[in-house]
Backbone as JSON, one array per atom type, in Angstrom:
{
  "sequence": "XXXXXXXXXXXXXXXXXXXXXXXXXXXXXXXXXXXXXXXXXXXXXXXXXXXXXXXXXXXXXXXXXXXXXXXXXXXXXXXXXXXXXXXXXXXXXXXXXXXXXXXXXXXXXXXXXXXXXXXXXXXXXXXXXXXXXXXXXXXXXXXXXXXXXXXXXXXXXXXXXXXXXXXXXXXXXXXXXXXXXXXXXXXXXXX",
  "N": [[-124.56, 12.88, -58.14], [-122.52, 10.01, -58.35], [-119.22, 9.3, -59.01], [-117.34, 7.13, -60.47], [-114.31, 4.8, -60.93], [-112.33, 3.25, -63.86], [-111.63, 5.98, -65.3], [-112.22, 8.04, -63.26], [-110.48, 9.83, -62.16], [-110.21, 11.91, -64.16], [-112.55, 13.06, -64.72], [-113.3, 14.27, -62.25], [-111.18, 15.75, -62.23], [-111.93, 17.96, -64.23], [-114.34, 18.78, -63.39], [-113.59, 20.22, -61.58], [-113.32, 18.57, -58.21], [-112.35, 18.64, -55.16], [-110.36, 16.37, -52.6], [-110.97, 17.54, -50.25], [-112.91, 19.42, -50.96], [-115.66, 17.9, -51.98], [-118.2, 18.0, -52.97], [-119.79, 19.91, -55.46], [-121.34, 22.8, -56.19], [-123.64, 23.75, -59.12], [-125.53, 25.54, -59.81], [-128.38, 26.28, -62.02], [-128.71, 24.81, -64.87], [-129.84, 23.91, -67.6], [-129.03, 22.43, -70.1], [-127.46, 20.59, -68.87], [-128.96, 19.03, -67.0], [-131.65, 18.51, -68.95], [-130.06, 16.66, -69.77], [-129.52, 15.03, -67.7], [-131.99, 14.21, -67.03], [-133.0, 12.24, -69.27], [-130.79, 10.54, -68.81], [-132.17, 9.4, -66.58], [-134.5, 8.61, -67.29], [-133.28, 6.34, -69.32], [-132.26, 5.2, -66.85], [-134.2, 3.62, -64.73], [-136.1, 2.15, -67.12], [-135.46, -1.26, -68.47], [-132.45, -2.81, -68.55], [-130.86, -2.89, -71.48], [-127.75, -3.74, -74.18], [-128.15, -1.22, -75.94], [-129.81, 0.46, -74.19], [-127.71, 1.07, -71.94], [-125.27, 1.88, -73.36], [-126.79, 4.57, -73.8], [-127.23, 5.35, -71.53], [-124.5, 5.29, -70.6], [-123.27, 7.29, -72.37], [-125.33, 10.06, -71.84], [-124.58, 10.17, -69.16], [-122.24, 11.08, -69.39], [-122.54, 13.17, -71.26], [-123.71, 14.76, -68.88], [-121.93, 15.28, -66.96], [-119.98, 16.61, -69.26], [-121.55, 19.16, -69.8], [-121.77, 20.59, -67.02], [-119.42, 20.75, -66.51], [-118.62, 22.81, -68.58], [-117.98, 26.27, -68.62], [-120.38, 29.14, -67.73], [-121.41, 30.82, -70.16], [-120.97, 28.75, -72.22], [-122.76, 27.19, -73.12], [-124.91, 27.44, -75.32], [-122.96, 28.39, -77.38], [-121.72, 25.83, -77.98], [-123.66, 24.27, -79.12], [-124.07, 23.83, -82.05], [-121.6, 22.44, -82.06], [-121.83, 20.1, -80.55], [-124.44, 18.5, -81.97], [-122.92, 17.49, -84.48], [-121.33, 16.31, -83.91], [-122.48, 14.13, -82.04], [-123.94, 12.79, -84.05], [-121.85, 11.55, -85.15], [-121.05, 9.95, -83.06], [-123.59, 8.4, -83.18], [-123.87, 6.98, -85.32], [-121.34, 5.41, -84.73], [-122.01, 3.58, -82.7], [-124.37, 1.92, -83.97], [-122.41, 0.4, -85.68], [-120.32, -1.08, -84.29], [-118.94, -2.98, -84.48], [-117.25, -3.47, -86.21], [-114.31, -2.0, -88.02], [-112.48, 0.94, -87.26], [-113.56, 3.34, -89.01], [-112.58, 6.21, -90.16], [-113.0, 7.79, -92.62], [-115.79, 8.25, -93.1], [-116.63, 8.81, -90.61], [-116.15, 11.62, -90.86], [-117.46, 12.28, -93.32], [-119.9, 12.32, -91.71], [-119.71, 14.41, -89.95], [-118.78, 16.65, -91.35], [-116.46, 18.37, -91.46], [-113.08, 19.42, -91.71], [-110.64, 17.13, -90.93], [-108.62, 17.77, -88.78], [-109.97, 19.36, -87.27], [-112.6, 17.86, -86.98], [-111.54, 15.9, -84.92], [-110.47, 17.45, -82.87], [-112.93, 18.61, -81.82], [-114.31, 16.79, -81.45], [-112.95, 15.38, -79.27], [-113.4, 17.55, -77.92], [-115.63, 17.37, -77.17], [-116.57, 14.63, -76.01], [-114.36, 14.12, -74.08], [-112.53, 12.06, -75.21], [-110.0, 10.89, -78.28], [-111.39, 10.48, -81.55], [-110.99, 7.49, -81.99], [-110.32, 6.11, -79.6], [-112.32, 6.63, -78.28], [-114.17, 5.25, -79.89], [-113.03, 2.37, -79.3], [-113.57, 2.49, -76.29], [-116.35, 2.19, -76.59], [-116.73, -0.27, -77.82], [-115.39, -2.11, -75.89], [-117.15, -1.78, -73.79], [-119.47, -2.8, -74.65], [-118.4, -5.37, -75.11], [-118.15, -5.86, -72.67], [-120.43, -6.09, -71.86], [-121.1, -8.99, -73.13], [-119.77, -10.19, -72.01], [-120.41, -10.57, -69.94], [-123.42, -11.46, -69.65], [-123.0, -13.96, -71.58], [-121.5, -17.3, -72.71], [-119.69, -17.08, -74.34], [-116.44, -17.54, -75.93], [-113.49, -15.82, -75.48], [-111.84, -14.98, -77.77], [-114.05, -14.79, -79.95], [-115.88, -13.18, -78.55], [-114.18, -11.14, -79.07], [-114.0, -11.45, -81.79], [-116.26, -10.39, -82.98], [-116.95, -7.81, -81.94], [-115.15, -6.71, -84.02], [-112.06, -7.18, -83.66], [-109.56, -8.7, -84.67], [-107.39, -9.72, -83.52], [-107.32, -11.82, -81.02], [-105.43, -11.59, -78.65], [-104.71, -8.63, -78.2], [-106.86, -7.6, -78.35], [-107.58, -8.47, -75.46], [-105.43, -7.27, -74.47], [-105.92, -4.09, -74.53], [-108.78, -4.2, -73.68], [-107.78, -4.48, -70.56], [-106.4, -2.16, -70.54], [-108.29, -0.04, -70.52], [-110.2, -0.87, -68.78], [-109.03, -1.98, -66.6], [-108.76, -4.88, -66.06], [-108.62, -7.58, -66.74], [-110.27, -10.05, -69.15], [-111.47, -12.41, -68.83], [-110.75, -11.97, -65.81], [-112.53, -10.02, -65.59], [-115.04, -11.47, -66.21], [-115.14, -12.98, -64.12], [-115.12, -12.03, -62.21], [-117.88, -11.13, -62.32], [-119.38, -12.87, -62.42], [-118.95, -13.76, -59.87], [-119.78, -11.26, -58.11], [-122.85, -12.05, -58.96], [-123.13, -14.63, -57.95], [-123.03, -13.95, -55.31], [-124.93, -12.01, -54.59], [-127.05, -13.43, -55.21]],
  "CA": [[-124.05, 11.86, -59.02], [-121.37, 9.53, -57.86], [-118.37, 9.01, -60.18], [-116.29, 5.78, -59.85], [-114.1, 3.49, -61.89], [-110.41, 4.02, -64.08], [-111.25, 7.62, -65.5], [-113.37, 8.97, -62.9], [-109.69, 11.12, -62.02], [-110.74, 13.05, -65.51], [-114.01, 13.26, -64.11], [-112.83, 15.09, -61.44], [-110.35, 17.25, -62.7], [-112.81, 18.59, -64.97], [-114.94, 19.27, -62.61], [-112.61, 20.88, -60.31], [-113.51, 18.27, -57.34], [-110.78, 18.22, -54.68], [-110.78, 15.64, -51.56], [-111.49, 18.5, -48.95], [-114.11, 19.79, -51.65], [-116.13, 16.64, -52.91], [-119.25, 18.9, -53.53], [-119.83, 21.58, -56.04], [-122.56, 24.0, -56.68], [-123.05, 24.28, -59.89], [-126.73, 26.53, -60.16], [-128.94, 25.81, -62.74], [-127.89, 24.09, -66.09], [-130.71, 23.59, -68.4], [-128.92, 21.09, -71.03], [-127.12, 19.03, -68.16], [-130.69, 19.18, -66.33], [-132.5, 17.43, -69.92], [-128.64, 15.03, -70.08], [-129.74, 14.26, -66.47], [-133.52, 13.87, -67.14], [-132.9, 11.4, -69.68], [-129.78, 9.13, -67.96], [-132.67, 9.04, -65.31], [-135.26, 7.86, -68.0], [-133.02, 4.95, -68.97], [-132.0, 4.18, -65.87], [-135.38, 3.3, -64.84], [-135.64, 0.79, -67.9], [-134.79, -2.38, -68.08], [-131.15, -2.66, -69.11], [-130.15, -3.63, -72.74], [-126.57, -2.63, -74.39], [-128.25, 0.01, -75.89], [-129.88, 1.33, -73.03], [-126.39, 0.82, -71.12], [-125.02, 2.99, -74.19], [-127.63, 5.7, -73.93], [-126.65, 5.69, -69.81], [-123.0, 6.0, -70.47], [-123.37, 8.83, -72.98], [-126.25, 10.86, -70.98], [-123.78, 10.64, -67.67], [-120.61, 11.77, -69.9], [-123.04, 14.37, -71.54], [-124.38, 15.92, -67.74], [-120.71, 16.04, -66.57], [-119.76, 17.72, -69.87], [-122.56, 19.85, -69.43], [-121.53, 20.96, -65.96], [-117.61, 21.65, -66.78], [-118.73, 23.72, -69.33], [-118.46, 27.84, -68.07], [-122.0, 29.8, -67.7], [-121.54, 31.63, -71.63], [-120.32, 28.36, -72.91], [-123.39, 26.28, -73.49], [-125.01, 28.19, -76.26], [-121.47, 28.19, -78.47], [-121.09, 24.33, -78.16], [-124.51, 23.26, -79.66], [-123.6, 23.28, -83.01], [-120.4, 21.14, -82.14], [-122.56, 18.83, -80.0], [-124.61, 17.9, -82.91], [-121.9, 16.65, -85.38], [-120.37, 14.75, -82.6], [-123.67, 13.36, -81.48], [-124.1, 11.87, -85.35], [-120.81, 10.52, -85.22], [-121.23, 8.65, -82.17], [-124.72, 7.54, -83.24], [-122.62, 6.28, -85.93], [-120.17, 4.04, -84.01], [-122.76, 2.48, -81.8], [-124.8, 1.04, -85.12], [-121.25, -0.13, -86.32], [-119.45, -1.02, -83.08], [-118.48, -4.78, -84.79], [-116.7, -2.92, -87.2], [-113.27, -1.17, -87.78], [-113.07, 2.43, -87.13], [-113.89, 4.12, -90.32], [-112.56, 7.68, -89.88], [-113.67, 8.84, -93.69], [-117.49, 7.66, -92.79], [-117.05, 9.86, -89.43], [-115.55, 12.87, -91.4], [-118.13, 13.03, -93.94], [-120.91, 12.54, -91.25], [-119.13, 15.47, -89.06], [-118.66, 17.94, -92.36], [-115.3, 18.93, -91.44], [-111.63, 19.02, -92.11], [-109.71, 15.87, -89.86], [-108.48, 18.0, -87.35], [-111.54, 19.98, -86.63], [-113.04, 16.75, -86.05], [-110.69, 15.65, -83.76], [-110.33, 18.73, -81.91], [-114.05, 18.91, -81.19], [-114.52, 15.44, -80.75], [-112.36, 15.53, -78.02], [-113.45, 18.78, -76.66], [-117.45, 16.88, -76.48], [-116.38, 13.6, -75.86], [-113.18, 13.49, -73.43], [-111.38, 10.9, -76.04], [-109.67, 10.73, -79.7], [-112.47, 9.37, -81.88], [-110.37, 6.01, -82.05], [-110.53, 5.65, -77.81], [-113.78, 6.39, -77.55], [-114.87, 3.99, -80.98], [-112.62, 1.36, -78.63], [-113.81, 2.08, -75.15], [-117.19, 1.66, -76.64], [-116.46, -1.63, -78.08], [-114.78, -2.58, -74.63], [-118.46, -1.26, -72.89], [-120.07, -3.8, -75.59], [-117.35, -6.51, -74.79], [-118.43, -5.82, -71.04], [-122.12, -6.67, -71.87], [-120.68, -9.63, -73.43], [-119.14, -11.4, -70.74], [-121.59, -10.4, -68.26], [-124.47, -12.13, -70.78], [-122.91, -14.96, -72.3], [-120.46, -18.28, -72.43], [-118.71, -16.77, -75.69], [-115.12, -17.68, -75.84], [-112.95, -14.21, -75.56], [-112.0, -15.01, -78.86], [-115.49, -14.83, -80.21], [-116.76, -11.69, -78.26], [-113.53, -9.62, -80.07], [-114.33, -11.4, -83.4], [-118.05, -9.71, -83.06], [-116.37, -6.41, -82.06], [-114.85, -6.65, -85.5], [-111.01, -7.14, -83.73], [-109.31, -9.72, -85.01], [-106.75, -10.7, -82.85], [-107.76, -11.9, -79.57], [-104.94, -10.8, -77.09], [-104.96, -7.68, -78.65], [-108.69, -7.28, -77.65], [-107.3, -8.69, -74.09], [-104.6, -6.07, -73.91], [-106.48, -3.12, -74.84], [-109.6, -4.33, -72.25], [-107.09, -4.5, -69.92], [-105.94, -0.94, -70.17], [-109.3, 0.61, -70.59], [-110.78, -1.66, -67.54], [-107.93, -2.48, -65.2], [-109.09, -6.41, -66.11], [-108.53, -8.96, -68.27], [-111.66, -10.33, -70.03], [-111.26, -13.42, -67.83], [-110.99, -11.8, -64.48], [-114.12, -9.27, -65.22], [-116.28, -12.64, -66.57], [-115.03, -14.26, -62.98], [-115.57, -10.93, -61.15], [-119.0, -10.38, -62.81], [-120.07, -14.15, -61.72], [-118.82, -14.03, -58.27], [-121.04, -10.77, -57.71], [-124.06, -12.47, -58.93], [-123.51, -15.09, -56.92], [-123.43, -13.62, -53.55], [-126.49, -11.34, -54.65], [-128.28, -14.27, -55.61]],
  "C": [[-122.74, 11.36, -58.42], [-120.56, 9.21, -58.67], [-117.35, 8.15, -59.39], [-115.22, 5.11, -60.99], [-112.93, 4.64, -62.81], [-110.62, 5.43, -64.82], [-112.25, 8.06, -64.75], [-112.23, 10.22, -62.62], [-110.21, 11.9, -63.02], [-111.77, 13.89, -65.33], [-113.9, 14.42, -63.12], [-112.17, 16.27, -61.26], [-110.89, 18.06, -63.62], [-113.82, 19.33, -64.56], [-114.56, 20.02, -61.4], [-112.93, 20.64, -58.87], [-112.08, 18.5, -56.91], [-111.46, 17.38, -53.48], [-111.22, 16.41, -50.34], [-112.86, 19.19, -49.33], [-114.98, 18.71, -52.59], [-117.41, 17.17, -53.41], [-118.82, 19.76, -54.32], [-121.07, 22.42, -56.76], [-122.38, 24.21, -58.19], [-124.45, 25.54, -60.48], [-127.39, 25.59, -61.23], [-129.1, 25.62, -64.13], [-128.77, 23.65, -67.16], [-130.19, 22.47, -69.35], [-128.37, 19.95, -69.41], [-128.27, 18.8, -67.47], [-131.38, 17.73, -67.01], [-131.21, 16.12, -69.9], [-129.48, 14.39, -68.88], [-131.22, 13.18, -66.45], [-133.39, 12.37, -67.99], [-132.02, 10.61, -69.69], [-131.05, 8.49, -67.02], [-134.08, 8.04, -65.76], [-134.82, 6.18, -68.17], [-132.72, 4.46, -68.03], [-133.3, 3.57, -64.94], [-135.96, 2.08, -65.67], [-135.17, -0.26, -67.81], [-133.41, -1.98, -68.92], [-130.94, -3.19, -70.07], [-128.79, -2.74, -73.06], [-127.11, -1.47, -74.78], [-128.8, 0.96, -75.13], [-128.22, 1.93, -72.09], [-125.54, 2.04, -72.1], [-125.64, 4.33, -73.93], [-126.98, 6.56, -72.11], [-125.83, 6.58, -70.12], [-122.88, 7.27, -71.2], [-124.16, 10.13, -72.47], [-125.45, 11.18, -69.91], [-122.68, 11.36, -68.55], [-121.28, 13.33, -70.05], [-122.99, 15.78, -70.26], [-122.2, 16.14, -66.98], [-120.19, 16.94, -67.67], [-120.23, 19.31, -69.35], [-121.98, 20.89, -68.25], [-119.94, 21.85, -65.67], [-117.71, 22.74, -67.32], [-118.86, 25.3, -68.24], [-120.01, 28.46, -68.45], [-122.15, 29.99, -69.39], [-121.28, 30.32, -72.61], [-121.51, 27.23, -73.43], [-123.91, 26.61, -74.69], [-123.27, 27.91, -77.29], [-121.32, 26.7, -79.1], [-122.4, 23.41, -78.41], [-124.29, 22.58, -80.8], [-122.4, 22.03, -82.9], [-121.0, 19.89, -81.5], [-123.42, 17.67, -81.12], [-124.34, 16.94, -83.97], [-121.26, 15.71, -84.77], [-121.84, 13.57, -82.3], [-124.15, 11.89, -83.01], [-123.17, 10.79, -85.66], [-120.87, 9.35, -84.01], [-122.29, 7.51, -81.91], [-124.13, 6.35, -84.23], [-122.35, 5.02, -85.47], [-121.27, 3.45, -83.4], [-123.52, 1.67, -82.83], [-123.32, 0.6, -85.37], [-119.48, -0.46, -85.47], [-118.55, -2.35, -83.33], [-118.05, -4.66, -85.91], [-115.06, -2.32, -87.24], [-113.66, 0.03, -87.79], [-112.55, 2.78, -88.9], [-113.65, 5.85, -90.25], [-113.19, 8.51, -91.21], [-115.05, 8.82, -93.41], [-117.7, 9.01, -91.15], [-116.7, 11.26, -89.6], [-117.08, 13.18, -91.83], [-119.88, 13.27, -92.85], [-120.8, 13.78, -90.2], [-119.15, 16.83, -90.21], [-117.49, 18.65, -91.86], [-114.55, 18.65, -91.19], [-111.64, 17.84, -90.38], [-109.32, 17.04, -88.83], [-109.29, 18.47, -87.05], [-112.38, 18.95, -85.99], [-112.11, 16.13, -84.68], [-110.13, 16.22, -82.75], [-111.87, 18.64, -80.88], [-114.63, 18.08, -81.05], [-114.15, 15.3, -79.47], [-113.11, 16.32, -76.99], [-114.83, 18.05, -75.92], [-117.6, 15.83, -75.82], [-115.3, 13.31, -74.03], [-112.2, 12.89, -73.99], [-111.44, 11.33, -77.24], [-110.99, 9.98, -80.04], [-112.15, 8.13, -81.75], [-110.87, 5.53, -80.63], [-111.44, 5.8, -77.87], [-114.53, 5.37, -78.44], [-113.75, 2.46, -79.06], [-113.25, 1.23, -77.53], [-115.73, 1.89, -75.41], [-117.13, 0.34, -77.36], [-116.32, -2.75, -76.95], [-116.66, -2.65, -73.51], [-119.37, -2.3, -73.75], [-119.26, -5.27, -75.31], [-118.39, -6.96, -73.17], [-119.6, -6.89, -70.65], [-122.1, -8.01, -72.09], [-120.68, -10.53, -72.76], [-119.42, -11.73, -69.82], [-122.79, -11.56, -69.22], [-124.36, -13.56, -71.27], [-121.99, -15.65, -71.97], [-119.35, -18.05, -73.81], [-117.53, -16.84, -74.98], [-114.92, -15.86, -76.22], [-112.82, -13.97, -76.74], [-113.1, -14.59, -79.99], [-116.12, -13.63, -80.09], [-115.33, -10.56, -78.94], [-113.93, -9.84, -81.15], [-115.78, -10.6, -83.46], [-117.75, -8.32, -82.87], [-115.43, -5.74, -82.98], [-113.03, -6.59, -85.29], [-110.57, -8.33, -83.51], [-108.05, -10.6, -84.6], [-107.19, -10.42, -81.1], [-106.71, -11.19, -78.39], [-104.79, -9.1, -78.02], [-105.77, -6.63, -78.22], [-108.2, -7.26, -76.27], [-106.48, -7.35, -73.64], [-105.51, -4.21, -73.85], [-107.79, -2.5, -73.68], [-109.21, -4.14, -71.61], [-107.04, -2.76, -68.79], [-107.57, -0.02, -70.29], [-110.35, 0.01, -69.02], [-110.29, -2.07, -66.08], [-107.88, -4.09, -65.19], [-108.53, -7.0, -66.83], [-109.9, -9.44, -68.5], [-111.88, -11.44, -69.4], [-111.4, -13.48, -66.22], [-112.43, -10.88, -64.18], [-114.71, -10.5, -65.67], [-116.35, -12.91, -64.84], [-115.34, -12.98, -61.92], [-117.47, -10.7, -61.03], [-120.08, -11.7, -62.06], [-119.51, -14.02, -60.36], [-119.77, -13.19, -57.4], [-122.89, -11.93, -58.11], [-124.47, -13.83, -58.53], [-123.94, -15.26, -55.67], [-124.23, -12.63, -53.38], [-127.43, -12.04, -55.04], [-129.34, -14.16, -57.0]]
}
């Protein structure tokens, strides 16, 4: 698996790559195995956002998966579950504000517990990851369509445009303007 793009460092340090060690053994992993099996399903597929969703969560999953120590997969099903509901969650309601009581009661436990073990399954605060999937929906956006910027945040349910811009920004390295003009310049000179 090749990991690229502004948090693949996380990626890395999680995985305890170093530049002299870019490989790592990790034996044989039965859940990141089925994460892998089915990133490899959709990627195969034609691409819609929610395929593109299913991707990005299946690759996060098999690197989880993989960080995780030998004894530690077993322990972290149950927490996978409640997280998994919540994030099914946000993707139906991605053109929305974040609703943290709606992701409590679908998690069944106290606010920090969620937010502890959100994190731990995820990588991000529920908020960053509700945003950088918004931003990954934005993406699809701009790649897809002639929507004013304006337009593709009002549909991602945020209501001031530079706002949306700043936020893309920092989650992308872009502006919403330079990935549209990045996204058309590739698919020009790939025809």
């Amino acid at each position: 698996m090749h990991v690229s793009g502004p948090d693949s460092r996380m990626d890395r340090d999680l995985l305890a790559f170093r530049p002299d060690q870019p490989v790592r053994r990790v034996g044989i992993r039965p859940r990141a195995i089925a994460a892998f099996r089915t990133l490899f399903h959709f990627m195969r597929s034609p691409l819609t956002d929610s395929r593109m969703a299913a991707i990005s969560h299946s690759a996060r999953l098999v690197l989880a998966c993989l960080a995780l120590e030998d004894g530690e997969e077993v322990a972290t099903e149950a927490i996978g579950a409640g997280v998994q509901c919540v994030t099914d969650y946000m993707e139906r309601h991605g053109g929305e504000t974040a609703d943290l009581p709606a992701w409590l009661k679908l998690f069944g436990g106290s606010r920090s517990h969620f937010q502890r073990q959100f994190k731990r399954a995820t990588g991000y605060a529920p908020n960053d990851y509700f945003l950088r999937l918004k931003i990954r929906k934005a993406c699809s956006l701009l790649a897809a369509s002639d929507l004013r910027i304006a337009e593709i945040a009002n549909r991602l349910g945020i209501a001031d445009p530079y706002y949306f811009s700043r936020q893309f920004r920092r989650v992308t390295g872009a502006s919403p303007r330079a990935y549209r003009t990045h996204i058309a310049q590739h698919e020009a000179e790939t025809g």
